[in-house]
C-alpha positions as CSV (number, residue, x, y, z in Angstrom):
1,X,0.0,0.0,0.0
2,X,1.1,3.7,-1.0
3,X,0.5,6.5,0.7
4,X,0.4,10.1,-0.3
5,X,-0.2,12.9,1.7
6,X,-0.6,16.5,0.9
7,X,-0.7,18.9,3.8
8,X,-1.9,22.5,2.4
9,X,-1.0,23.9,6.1
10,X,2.1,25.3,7.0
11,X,3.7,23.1,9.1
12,X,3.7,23.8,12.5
13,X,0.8,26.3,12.1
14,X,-2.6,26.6,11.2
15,X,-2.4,28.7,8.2
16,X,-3.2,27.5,4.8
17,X,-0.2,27.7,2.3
18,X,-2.7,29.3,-0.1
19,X,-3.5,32.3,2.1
20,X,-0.2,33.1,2.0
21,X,0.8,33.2,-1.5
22,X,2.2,29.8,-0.8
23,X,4.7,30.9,1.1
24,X,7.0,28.5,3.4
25,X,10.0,28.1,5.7
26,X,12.1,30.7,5.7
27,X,10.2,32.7,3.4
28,X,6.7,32.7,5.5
29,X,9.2,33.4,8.4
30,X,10.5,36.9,7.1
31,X,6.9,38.0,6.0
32,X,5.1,37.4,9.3
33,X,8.5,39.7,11.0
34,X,9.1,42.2,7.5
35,X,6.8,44.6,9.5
36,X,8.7,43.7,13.2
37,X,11.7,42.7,14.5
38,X,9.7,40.5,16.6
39,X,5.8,39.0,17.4
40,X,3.6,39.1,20.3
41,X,2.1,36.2,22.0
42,X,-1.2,36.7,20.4
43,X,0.3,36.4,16.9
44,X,1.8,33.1,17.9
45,X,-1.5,31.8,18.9
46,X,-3.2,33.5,15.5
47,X,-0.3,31.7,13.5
48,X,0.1,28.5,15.4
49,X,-3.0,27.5,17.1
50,X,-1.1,27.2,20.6
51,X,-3.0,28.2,23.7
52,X,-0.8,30.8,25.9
53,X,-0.7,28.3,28.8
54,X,1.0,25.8,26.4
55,X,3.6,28.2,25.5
56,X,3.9,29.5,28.8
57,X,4.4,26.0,30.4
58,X,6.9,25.1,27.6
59,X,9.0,28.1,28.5
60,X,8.8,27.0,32.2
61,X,10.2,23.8,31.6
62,X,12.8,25.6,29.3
63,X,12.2,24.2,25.9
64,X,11.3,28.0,24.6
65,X,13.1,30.6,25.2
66,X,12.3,33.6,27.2
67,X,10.5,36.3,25.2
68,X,12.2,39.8,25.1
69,X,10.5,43.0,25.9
70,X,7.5,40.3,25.2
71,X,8.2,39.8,21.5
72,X,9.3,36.4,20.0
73,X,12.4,36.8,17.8
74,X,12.4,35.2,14.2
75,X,13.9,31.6,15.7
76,X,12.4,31.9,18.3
77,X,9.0,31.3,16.8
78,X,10.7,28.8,14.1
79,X,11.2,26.6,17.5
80,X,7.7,27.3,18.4
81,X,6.3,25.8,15.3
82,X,8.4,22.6,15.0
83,X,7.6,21.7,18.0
84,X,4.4,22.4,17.6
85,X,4.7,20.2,14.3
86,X,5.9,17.5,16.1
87,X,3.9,17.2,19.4
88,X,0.8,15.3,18.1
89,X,2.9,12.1,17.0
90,X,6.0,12.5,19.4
91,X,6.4,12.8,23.7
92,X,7.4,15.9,24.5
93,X,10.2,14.7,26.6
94,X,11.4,13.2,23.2
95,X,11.0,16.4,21.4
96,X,13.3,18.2,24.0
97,X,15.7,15.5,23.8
98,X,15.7,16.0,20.1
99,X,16.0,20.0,20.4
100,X,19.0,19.2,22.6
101,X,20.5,16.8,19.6
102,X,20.4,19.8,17.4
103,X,21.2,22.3,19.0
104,X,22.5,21.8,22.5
105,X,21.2,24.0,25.6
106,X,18.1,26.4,24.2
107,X,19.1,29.6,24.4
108,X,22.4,29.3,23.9
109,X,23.7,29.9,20.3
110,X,27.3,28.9,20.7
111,X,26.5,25.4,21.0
112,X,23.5,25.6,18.0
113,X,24.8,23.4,14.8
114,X,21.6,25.7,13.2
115,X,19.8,28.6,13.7
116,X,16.3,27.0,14.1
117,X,15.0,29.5,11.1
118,X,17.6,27.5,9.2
119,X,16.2,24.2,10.1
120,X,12.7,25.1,10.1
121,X,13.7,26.3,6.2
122,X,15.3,23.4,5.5
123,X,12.1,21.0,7.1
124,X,9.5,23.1,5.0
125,X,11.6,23.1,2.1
126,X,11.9,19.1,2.0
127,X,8.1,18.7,2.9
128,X,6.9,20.5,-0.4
129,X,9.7,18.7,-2.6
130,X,8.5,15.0,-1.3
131,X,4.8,16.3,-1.2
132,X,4.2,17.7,-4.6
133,X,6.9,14.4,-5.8
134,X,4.1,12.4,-4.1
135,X,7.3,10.2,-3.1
136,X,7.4,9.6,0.6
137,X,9.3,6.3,1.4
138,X,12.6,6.2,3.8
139,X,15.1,6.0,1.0
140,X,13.4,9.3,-0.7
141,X,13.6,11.1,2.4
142,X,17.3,10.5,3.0
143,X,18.0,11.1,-0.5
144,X,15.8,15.1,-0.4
145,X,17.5,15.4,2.7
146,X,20.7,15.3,1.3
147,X,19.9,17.5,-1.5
148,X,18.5,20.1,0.7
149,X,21.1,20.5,2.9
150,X,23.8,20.2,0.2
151,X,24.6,24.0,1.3
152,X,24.8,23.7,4.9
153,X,28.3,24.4,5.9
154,X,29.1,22.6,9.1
155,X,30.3,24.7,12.1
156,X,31.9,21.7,13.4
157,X,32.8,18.1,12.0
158,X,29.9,15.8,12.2
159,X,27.5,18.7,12.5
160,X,26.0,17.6,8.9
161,X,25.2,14.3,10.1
162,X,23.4,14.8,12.7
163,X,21.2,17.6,11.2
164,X,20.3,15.2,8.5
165,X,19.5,12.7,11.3
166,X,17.5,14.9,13.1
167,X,15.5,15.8,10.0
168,X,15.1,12.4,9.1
169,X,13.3,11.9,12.7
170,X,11.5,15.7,12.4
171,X,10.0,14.1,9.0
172,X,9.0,10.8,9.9
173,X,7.5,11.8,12.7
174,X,5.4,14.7,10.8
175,X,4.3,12.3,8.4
176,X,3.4,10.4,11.0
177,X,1.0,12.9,12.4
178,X,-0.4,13.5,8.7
179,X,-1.4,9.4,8.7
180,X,-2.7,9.9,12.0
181,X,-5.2,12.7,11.0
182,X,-6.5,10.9,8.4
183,X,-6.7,7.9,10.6
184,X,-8.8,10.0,12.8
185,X,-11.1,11.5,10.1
186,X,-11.5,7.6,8.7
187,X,-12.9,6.5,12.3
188,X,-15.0,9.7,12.6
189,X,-16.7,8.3,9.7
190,X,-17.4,5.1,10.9
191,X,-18.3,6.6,14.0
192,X,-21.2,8.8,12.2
């Protein structure tokens, strides 16, 4: 059996590609902040569907980062929204381990391999290449991975590696949470 999913949301939020000239990653990124150097809570919760206690009690248990003058920087809210991506299919004790893979300590930049506007890019930018493909097995994930990241310089040896690791479990596991919707849409029509 093949399956072939097409999400029309940005990932990690609850905006439709569509309404926003479809416009991802990196790009989507610097339109929300060409306006601001930074976003309010509220505009997290418009863009991301995230309740303020949510956000407020992953900053408690430090997996977000502080807001500043309370305004969310442009990585800042790229972490936001892959976690978000994630948290539907994956623990988020997993996710945190995960973060800590990447990029060492949140909040500390000296120890990131990425900025996470970089990886957020590099995640949105492999989605629509497998997605509008309609290819979606492991082998064709490695292989886009690859490609995408065939300009990421490493600021340290084995830096590359475990990016493409970590993107390989980031896309997995957001496929994963694409079956499980439509699992869930499948039962609620059995259910009635």
């Amino acid at each position: 059996m093949k399956l072939r999913f097409y999400d029309d949301l940005i990932p990690g939020t609850k905006l439709k590609q569509s309404d926003m000239d479809g416009l991802t990653g990196l790009e989507f990124l610097k339109k929300v902040f060409f306006i601001s150097d930074g976003v309010m809570l509220t505009q997290i919760r418009d863009i991301s569907g995230i309740d303020s206690s949510t956000l407020q009690n992953w900053t408690k248990r430090g997996w977000v980062v502080n807001s500043k003058l309370k305004k969310y920087d442009i990585d800042q809210v790229a972490h936001i929204l892959i976690i978000n991506m994630l948290r539907s299919c994956m623990q988020l004790d997993k996710i945190d381990f995960l973060i800590h893979y990447i990029n060492g300590e949140v909040g500390n930049a000296s120890d990131d391999i990425i900025r996470d506007s970089e990886l957020y890019d590099y995640i949105c930018r492999i989605l629509n290449h497998m997605m509008n493909s309609g290819t979606c097995d492991l082998s064709s994930f490695r292989e886009y991975i690859s490609e995408i990241t065939d300009d990421y310089v490493e600021p340290m040896e084995g830096a590359r590696e475990r990016l493409n690791k970590a993107l390989e479990v980031i896309l997995v596991t957001y496929y994963a949470a694409l079956i499980k919707q439509q699992a869930t849409k499948l039962m609620e029509a059995i259910e009635g």
